[in-house]
LOSEDREN-854216 format. One record per residue (C-alpha): x, y, z negated; residue in three letters. Coordinates in pm, whole numbers, padded with zeros to 5 digits, always signed. Each point is the difference from the previous one (the first is absolute). Layout:
! residues N
XYZala...
This chain:
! residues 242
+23827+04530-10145unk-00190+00157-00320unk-00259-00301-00126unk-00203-00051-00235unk-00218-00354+00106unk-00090+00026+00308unk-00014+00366-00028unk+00244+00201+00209unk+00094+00341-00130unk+00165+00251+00145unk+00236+00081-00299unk+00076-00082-00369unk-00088+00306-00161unk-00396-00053-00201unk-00215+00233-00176unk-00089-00110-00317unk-00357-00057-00140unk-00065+00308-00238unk-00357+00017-00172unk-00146+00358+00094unk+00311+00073+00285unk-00013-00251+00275unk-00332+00065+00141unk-00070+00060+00374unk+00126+00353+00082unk+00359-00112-00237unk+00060-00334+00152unk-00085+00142+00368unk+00252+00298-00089unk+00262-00267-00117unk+00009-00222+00285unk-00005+00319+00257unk+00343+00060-00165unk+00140-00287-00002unk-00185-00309-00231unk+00053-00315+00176unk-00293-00141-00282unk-00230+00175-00224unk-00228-00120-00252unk-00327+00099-00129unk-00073+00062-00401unk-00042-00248-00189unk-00330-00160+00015unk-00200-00211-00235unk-00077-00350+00159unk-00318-00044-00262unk-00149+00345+00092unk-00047-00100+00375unk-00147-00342-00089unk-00211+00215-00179unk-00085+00203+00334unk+00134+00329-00194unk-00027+00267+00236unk+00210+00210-00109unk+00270-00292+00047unk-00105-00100+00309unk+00068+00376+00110unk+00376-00024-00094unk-00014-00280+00304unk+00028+00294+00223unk+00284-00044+00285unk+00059+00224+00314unk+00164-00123+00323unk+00311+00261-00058unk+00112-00134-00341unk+00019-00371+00089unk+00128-00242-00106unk-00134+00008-00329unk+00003-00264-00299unk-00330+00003-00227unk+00147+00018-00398unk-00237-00220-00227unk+00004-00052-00370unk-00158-00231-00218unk+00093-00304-00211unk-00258-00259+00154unk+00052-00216+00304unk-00351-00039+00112unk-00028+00378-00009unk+00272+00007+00225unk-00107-00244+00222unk-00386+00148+00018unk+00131+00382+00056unk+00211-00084+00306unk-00223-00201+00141unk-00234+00299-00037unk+00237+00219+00143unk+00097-00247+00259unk-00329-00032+00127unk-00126+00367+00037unk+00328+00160+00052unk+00222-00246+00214unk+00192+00240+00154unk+00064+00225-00287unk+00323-00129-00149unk+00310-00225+00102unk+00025-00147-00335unk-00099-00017-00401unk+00253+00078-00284unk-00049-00141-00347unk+00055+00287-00321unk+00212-00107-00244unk+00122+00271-00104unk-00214+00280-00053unk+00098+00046-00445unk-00248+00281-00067unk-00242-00057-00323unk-00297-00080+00227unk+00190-00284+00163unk+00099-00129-00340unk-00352+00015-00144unk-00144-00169+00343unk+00282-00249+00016unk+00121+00057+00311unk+00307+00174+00164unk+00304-00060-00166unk-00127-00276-00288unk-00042-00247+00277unk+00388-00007-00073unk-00061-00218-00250unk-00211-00206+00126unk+00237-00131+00307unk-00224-00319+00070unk-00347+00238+00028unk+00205+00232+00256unk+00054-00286+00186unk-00381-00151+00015unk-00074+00384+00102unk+00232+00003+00292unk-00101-00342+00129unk-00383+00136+00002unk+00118+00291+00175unk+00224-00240+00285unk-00345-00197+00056unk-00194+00284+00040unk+00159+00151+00283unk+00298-00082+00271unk+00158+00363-00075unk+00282+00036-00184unk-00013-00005-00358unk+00243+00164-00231unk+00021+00077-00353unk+00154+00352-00189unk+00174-00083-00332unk+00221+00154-00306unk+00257-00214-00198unk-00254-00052-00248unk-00186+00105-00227unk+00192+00022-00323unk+00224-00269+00072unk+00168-00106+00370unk-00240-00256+00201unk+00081+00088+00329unk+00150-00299+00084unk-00274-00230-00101unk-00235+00213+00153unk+00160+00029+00361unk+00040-00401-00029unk-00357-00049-00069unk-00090+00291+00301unk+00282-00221+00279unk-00169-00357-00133unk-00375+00216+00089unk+00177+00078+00361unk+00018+00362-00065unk+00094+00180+00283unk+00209+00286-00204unk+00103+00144-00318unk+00044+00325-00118unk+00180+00068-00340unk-00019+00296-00180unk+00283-00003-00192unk-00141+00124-00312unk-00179-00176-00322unk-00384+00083-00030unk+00040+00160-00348unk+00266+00210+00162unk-00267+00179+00218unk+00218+00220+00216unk+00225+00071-00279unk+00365-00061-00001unk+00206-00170+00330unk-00084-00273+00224unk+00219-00208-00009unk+00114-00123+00354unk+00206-00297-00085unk-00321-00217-00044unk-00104+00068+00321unk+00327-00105+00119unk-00080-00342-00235unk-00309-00035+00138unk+00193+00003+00382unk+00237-00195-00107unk-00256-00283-00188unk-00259-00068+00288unk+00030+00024+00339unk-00320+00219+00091unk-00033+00395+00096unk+00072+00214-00294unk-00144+00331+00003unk+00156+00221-00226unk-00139+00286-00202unk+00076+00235-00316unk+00182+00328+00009unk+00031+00040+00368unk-00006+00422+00000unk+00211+00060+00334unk-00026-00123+00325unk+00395-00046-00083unk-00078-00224-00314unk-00199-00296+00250unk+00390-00044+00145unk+00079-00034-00346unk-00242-00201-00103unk+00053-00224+00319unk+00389-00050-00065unk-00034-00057-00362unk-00270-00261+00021unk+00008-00175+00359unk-00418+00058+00004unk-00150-00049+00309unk-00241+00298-00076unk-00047+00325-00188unk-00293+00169-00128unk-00053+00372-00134unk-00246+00082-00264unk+00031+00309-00190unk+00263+00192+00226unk-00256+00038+00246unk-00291+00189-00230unk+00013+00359+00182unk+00237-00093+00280unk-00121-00287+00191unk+00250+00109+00227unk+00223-00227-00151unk+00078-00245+00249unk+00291-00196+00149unk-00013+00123+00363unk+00327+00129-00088unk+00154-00284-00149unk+00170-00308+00189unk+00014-00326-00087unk
């Protein structure tokens, strides 16, 4: 059985959250081929305590793509707290869980402080995560790199299992590496092999063939696809058996 929380899923292969990708029409396309979860874009937690519309309007779910986890960034716990309990309120049904950014590296997350810096700043990730567990009785999880110039991961995913984090995914990348370079799937395997929690693994998945690899190499409990899928959300694992 394929958990995340209490959350039953019907497989282990995700759809990453892309900014300007995974909107409506891509994550219902996804999960018609085979997405056991899909996530929405990342989403500022200050902009919808600040009733943004435009935000608000990225909180748009259908019925067909479900389940779906709402991505937030920010780098304060009361903003957290305040946006889900906005979203909690006037969208209950909407999503079957929240997911913490850290690891969004572009120069607008640096300059904002969010995304991947919170890797330094292991004890803030975990006040964020513990606003996001009392705010809701969904699953939360959190997305992470290695670090951001230098390897955290470790501390990090302590901090997220002492907040009762539900999940972690690990892009195996540094922030300053962008997409550049290899991930490098032997932390993942670390990460499996340090805390007992589900690992979601993610970085340089590009065939349907490479989530068996990925699997074998690194024991995760779950893989996600980011940029494979851009222009073939057809990706999926419906041919795959695990």
């Amino acid at each position: 059985m394929h958990k995340i929380g209490s959350l039953k899923l019907s497989g282990e292969v995700f759809l990453a959250p892309m900014a300007d990708f995974t909107n409506v029409a891509f994550r219902t396309l996804a999960k018609e081929y085979g997405a056991a979860l899909v996530y929405t874009e990342l989403t500022s937690a200050k902009a919808l305590t600040m009733k943004s519309k435009k935000t608000e309007g990225m909180l748009r779910v259908n019925e067909q793509e479900k389940p779906v986890f709402l991505q937030l960034f920010g780098s304060k716990p009361e903003d957290f707290s305040k946006a889900m309990s906005i979203v909690e309120k006037k969208y209950p049904n909407n999503f079957s869980g929240y997911d913490l950014n850290c690891g969004c590296s572009v120069p607008k997350a640096q300059k904002g402080k969010y995304g991947c810096l919170l890797m330094d700043d292991a004890q803030n990730v975990g006040q964020i995560l513990r606003a996001m567990k009392e705010a809701t009785s969904k699953p939360v999880t959190i997305k992470m790199r290695l670090g951001l110039k230098k390897e955290t991961f470790l501390q990090v995913a302590k901090e997220a299992i002492n907040a009762n984090v539900d999940a972690i995914t690990l892009h195996a990348r540094f922030g300053e590496q962008g997409y550049s370079g290899n991930a490098n799937w032997e932390k993942i395997f670390a990460l499996k092999e340090e805390f007992d929690i589900p690992v979601i693994g993610n970085g340089d998945i590009k065939t349907p063939q490479d989530i068996l690899a990925m699997k074998k190499m690194t024991s995760c409990d779950f893989e996600m696809v980011g940029r494979a899928t851009i222009g073939n959300a057809f990706f999926s694992n419906k041919q795959l058996h695990f």
